[in-house]
C-alpha positions as CSV (number, residue, x, y, z in Angstrom):
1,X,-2.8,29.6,14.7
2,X,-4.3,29.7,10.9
3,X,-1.8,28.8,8.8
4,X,-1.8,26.8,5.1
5,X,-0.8,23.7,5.6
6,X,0.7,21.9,2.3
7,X,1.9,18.0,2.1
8,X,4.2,15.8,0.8
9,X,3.4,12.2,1.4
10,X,5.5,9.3,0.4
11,X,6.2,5.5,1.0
12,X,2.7,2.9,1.2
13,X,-0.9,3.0,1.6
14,X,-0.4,2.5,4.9
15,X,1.5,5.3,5.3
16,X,-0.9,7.7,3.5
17,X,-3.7,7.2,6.4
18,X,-1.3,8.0,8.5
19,X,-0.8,11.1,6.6
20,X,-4.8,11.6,6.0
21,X,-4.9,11.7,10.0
22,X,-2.8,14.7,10.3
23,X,-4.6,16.3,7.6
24,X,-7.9,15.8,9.4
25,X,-6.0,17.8,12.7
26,X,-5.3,20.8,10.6
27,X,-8.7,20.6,8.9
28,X,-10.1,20.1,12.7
29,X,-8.6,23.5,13.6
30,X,-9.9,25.4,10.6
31,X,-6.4,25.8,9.1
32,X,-6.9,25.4,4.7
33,X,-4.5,22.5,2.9
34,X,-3.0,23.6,-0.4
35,X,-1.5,21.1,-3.1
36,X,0.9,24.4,-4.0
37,X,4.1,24.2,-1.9
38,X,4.7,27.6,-2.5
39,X,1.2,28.9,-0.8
40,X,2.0,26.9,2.4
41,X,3.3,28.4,5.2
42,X,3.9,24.5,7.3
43,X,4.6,21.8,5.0
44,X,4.7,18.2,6.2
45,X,6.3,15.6,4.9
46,X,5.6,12.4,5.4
47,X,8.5,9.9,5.2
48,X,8.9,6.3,4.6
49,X,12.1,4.9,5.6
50,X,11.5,0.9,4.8
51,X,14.4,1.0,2.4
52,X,17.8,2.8,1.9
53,X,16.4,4.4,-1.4
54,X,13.0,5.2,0.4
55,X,15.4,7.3,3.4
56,X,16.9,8.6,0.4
57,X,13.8,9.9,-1.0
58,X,12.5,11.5,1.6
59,X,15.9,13.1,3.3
60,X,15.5,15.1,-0.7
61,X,11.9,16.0,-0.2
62,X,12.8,17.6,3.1
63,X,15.7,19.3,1.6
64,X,13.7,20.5,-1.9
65,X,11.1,21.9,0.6
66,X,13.3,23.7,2.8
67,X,13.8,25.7,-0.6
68,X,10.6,27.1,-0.3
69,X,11.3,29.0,2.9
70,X,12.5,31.8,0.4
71,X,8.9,32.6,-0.2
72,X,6.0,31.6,2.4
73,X,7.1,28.5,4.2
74,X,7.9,29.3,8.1
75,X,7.6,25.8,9.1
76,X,8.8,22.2,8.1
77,X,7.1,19.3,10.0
78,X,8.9,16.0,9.1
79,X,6.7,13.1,10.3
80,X,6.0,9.5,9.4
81,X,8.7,6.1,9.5
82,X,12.1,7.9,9.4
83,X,12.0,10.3,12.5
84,X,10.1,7.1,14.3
85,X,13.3,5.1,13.8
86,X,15.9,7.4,13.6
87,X,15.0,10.6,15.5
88,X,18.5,10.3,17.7
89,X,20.4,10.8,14.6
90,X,17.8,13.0,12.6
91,X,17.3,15.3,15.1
92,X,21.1,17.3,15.4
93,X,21.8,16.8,11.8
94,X,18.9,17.7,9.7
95,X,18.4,21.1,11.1
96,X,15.9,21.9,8.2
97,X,13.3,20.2,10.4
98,X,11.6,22.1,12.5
99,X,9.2,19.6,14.2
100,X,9.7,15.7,14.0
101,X,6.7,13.8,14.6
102,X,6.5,10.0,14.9
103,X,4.1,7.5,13.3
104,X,1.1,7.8,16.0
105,X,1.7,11.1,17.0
106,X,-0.6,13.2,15.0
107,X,-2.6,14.6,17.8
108,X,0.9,16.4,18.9
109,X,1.1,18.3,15.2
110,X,-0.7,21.4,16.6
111,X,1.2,21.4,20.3
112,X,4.4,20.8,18.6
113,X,4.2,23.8,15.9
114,X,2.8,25.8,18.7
115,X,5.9,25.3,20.6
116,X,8.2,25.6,17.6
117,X,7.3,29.3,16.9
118,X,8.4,29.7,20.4
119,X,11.1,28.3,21.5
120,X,12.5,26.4,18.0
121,X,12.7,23.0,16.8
122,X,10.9,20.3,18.6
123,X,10.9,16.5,18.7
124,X,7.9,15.5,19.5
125,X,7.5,12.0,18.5
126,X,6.2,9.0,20.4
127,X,4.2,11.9,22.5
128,X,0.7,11.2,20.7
129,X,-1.8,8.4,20.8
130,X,-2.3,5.5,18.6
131,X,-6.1,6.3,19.0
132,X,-8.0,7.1,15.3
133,X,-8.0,10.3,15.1
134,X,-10.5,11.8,12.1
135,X,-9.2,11.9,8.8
136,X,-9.3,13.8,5.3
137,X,-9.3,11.9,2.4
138,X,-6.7,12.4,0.2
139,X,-7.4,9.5,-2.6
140,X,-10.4,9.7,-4.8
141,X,-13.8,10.0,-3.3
142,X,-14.7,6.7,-4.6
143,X,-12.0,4.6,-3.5
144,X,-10.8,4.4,0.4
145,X,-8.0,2.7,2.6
146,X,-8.6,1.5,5.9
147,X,-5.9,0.8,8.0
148,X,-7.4,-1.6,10.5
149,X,-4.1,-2.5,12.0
150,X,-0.5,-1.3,12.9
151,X,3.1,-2.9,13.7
152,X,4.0,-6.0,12.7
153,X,5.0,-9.6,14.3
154,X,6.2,-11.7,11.3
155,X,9.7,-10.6,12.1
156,X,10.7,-11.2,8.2
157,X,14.9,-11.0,8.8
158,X,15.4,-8.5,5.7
159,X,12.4,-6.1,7.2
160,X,12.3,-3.0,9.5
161,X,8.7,-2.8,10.3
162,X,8.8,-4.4,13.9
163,X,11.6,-2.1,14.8
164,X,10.2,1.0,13.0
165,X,6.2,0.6,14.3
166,X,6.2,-2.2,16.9
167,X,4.2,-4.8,17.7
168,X,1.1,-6.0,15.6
169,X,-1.9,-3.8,17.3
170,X,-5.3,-4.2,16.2
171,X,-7.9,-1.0,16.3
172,X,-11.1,-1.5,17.9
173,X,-13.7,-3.3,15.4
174,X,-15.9,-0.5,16.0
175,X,-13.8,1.9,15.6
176,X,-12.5,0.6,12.4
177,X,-17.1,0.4,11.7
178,X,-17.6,3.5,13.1
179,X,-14.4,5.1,10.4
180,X,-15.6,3.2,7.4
181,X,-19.4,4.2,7.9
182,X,-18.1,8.1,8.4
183,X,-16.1,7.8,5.2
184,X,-19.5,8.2,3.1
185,X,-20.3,6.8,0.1
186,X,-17.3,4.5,-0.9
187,X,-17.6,2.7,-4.4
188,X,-14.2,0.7,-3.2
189,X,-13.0,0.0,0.6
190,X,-9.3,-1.1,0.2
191,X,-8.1,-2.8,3.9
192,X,-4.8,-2.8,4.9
193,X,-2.2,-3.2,7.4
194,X,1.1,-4.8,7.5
195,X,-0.7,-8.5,8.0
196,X,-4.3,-7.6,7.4
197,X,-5.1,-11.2,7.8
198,X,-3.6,-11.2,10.9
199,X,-6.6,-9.0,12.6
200,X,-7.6,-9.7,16.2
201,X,-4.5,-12.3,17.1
202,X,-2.8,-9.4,19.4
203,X,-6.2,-9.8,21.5
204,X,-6.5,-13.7,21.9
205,X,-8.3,-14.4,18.2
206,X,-8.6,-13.9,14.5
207,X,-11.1,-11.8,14.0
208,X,-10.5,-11.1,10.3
209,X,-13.9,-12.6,8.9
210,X,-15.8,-11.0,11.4
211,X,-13.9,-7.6,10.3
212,X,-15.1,-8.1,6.8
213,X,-18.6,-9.2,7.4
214,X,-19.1,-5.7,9.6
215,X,-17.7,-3.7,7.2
216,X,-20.2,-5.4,4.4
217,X,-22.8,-4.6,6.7
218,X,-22.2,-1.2,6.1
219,X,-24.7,0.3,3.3
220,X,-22.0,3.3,2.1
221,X,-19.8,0.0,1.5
222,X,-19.9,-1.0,-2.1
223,X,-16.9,-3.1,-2.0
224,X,-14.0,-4.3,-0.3
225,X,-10.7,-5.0,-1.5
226,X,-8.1,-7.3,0.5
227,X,-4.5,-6.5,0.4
228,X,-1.4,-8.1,2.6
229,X,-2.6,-11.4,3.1
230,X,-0.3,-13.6,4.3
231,X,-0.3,-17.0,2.4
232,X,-0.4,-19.1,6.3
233,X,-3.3,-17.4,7.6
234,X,-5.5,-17.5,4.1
235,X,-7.8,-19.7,6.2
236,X,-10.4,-21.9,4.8
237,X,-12.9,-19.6,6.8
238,X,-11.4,-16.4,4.8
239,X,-11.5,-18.2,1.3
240,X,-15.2,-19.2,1.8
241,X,-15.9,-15.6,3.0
242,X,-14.3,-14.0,-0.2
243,X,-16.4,-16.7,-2.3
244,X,-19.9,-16.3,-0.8
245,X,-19.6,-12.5,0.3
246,X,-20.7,-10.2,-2.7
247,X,-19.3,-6.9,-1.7
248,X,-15.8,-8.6,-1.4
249,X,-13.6,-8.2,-4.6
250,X,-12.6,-11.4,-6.2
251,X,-9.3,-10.3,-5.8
252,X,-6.3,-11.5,-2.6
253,X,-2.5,-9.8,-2.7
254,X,-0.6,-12.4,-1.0
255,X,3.1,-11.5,-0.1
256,X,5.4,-14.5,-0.8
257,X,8.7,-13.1,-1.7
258,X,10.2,-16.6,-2.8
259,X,9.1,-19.7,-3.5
260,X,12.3,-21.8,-2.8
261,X,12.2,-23.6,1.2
262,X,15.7,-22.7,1.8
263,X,15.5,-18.9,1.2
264,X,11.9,-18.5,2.4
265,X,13.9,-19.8,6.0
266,X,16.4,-17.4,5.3
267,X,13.6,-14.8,4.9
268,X,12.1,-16.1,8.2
269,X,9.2,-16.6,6.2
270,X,6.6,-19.2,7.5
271,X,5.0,-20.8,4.5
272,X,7.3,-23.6,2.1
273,X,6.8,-24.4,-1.4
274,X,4.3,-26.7,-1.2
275,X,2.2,-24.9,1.4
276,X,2.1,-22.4,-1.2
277,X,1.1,-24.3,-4.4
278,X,-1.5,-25.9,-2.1
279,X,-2.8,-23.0,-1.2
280,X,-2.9,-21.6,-4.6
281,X,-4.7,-24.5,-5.8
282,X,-7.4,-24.3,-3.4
283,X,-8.1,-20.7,-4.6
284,X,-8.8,-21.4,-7.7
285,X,-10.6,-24.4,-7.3
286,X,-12.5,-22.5,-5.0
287,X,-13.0,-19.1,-6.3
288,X,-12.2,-20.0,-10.1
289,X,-12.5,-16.1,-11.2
290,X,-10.1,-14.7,-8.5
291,X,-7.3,-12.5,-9.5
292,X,-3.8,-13.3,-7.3
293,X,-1.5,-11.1,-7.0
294,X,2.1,-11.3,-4.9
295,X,5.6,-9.7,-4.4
296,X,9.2,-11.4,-5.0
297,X,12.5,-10.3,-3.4
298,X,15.2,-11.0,-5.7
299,X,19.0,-11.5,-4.7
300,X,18.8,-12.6,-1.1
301,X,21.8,-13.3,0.4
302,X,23.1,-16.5,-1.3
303,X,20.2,-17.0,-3.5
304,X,22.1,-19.0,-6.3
305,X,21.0,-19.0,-9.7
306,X,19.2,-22.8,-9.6
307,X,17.2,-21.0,-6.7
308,X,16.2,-17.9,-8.8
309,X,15.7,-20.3,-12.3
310,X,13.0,-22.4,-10.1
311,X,11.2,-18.8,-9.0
312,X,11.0,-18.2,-12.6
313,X,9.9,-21.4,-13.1
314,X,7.6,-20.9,-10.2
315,X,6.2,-17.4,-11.7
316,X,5.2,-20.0,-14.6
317,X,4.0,-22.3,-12.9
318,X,1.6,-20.1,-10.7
319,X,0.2,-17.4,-13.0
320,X,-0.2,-14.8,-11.2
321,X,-2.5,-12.1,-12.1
322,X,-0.2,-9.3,-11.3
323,X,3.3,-9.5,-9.5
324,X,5.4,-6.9,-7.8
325,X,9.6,-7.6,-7.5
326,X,11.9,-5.8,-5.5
327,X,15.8,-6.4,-5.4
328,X,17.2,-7.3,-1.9
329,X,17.7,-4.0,0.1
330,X,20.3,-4.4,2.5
331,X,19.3,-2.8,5.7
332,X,20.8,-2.6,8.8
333,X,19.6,-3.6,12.2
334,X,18.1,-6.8,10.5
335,X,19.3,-10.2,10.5
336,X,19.9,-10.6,6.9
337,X,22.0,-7.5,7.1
338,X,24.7,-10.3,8.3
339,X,24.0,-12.7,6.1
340,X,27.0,-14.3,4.4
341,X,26.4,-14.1,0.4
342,X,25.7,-10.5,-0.2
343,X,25.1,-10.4,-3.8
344,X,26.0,-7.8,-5.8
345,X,24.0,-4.8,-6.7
346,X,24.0,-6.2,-10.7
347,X,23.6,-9.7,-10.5
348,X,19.8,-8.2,-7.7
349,X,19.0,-6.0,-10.6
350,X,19.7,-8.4,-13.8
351,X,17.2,-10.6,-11.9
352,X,14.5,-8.1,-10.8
353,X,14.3,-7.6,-14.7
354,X,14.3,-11.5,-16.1
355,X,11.5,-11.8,-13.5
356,X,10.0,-9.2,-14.7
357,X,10.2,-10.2,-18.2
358,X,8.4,-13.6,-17.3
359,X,5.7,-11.7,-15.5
360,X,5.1,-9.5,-18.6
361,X,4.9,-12.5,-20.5
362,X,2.3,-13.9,-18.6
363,X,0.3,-10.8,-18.0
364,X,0.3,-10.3,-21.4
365,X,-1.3,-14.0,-22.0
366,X,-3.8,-13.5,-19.6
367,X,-5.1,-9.8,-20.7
368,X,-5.1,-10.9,-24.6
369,X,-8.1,-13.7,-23.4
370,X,-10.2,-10.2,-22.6
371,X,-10.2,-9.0,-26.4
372,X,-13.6,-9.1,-27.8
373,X,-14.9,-9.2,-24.2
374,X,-16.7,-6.9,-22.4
375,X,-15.5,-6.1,-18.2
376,X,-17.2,-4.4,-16.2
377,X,-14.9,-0.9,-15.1
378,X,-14.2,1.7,-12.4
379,X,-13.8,4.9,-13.6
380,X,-10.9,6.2,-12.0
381,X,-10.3,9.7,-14.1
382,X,-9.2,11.4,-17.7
383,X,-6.1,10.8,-18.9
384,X,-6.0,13.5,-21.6
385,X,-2.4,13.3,-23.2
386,X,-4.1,10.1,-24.6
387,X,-7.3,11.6,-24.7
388,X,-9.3,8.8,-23.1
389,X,-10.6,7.5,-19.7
390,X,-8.9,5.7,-17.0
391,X,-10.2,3.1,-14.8
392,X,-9.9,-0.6,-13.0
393,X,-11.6,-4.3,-13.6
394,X,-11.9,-6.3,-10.1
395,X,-8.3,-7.6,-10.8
396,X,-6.3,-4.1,-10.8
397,X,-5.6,-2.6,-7.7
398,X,-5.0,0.9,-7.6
399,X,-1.4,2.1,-8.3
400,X,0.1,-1.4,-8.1
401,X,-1.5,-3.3,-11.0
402,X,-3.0,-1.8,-14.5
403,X,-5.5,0.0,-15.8
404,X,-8.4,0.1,-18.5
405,X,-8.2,2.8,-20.8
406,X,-10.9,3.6,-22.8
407,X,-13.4,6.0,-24.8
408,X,-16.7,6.7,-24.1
409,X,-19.4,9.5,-24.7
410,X,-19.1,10.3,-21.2
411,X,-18.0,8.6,-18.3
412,X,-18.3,9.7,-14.4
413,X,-15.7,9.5,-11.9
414,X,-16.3,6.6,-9.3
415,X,-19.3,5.4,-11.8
416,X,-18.8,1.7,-13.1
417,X,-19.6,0.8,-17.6
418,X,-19.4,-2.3,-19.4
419,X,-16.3,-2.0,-22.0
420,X,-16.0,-4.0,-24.5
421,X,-11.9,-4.8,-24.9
422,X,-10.1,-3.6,-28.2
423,X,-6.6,-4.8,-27.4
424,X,-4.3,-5.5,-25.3
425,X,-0.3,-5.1,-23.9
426,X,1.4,-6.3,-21.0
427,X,0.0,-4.7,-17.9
428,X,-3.0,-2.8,-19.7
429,X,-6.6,-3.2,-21.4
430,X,-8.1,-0.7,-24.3
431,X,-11.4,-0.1,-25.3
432,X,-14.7,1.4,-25.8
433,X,-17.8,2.0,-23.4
434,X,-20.9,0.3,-24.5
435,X,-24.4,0.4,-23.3
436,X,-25.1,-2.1,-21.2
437,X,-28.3,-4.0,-23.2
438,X,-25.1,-4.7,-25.4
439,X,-23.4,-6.4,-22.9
């Protein structure tokens, strides 16, 4: 079967290796990939279903592809979180579909369309592996996710994870070796997993630090980015490792989503306040140049206003790098879903935006201290409506933080210049490339 494949992948980073692994099926049976929708003949979509609006989103890109079967497209293959959790009600009703894959079950993509241009639409998921298959990269050649986990065991009360991908499962460490080495040369290795710092506990012990120092080990590693730390198991072992090891980004995203005790219990959340501001404390004391970043839920059933004044007071009082906030999704088949103290859809969003506001101010504080400095930069691309590069400093992550933009003669893609810093806003840096003896 040679058909063009096209994709449409949505919802984390996560989610996208997921997507990467199918990808490297159809590339494994010599079938080409297309970014045009209207040259493919399957299209896959790849859905997220963490959220209501996330479902949402990808119930419209199945239903804006389905429009394409009026010129090339025979097939639509709907994989990924929302047929994984919801395949008993998907499967009847969204007849669009032809095949329905689950999160692990890439290995069944090419059984499953083979038997759809037989006999008709197929469920297929939870029939694959959770084994790691070979991938196609989809991100830029010079920066890399590893997934080196899936599933989840922190059992958060507003989250569907556990009941969408299971239990926490660690890959193999060599695997997870053997798939960074055959990713080639990788300016930035981002890791990630629902609890990356959780690696190794399914099989008796942590081996997170061990992970990191294999991975360093790895000469087509230049660097290695930590994402989805969680703030209890930021170990003294892990902050001395992200000190003293040089390929590892001065950089940690650690999800707290409140800071006040009552609703991080709420939340089920393990770490308190002062856990928290402890730990932050050591972190910079310890690693003075690291860049924090963190996400906030706001409106969780019966947070009161004293309790979301004190997270803005807490956003303050932290200084965080960057900061991601999210207002309470109300999902069912989770604990909080029966929370009393709903709060209403206005009062979530009035607050996602004052916290916002106090981030901005903040950020912009902290990005104004660069002017008349010169950072060392990633280049990630061209932005030509502006008519200037794009790229990173340690403390932007890809996608969820800011950017550099800035001029130069010529700059490379994956390549790394000294800028020197001409201004500033609230999540971005401008400036100019200079040689480095100017430094």
């Amino acid at each position: 079967m040679k058909k063009t494949f096209g994709m449409i992948s949505l919802g984390c980073d996560k989610n996208r290796v997921d997507g990467e692994r199918l990808l490297g099926e159809i590339v494994r049976h010599g079938c080409p990939i297309t970014d045009d929708i209207a040259e493919a003949e399957v299209l896959i979509v790849n859905t997220c279903a963490f959220l209501n609006a996330a479902r949402e989103e990808s119930i419209a890109a199945i239903l804006e592809g389905n429009s394409y079967r009026k010129g090339r497209l025979e097939k639509i293959v709907v994989t990924g979180c929302l047929p994984q959790k919801y395949i008993e009600e998907l499967f009847p009703a969204l007849t669009e579909a032809d095949v329905f894959l689950g999160v692990k079950d890439a290995s069944e993509l090419f059984p499953a369309l083979e038997r759809s241009y037989r006999e008709g639409r197929v469920n297929a998921v939870g029939k694959g592996t959770n084994a790691l298959s070979e991938r196609y990269v989809s991100t830029m050649p010079h920066l890399k996710y590893l997934k080196i986990a899936d599933g989840c065991f922190n059992h958060c009360t507003y989250c569907l994870i556990p009941k969408i991908r299971g239990k926490y499962v660690s890959y193999p460490m060599e695997e997870l070796v053997a798939e960074a080495k055959s990713l080639g040369e990788t300016d930035e290795l981002v890791l990630v997993a629902q609890d990356t710092t959780r690696y190794g506990e399914d099989l008796g012990e942590n081996k997170f630090v061990a992970l990191i120092k294999a991975l360093s080990a790895l000469d087509n590693i230049a660097h290695i980015r930590l994402l989805y730390c969680y703030p209890e198991v930021v170990t003294d072992e892990l902050i001395c490792e992200v000190k003293q090891n040089p390929k590892v980004i001065k950089y940690l995203d650690i999800p707290l989503q409140h800071s006040e005790d009552r609703i991080l219990k709420l939340m089920g959340r393990k770490s308190r306040k002062e856990e928290i501001r402890a730990l932050l404390k050591t972190l910079r004391r310890e690693i003075p140049e690291i860049a924090l970043r963190t996400t906030f839920i706001a409106g969780f059933p019966s947070e009161t206003e004293e309790e979301h004044a004190a997270l803005l007071a807490f956003l303050e009082e932290a200084q965080f790098e960057n900061c991601g906030f999210f207002a309470y999704s109300r999902e069912e088949d989770t604990p909080a879903y029966k929370l009393p103290g709903q709060i209403p859809a206005a009062v979530k969003k009035k607050r996602v935006k004052a916290l916002y506001r106090k981030q901005a101010e903040i950020s912009s504080e902290k990005l104004a201290n660069y002017v008349g400095e010169t950072i060392e930069v990633v280049c990630d691309g061209v932005d030509y409506e502006e008519s200037c590069f794009v790229g990173r400093a340690y403390f932007q992550a890809y996608e969820i933080d800011g950017c550099v933009r800035f001029t130069a003669t010529y700059a490379e893609q994956g390549k790394r210049y000294h800028v020197r810093i001409d201004d500033a806003k609230e999540y971005d840096l401008f400036g100019h490339a200079v040689p480095e003896s100017s430094k």
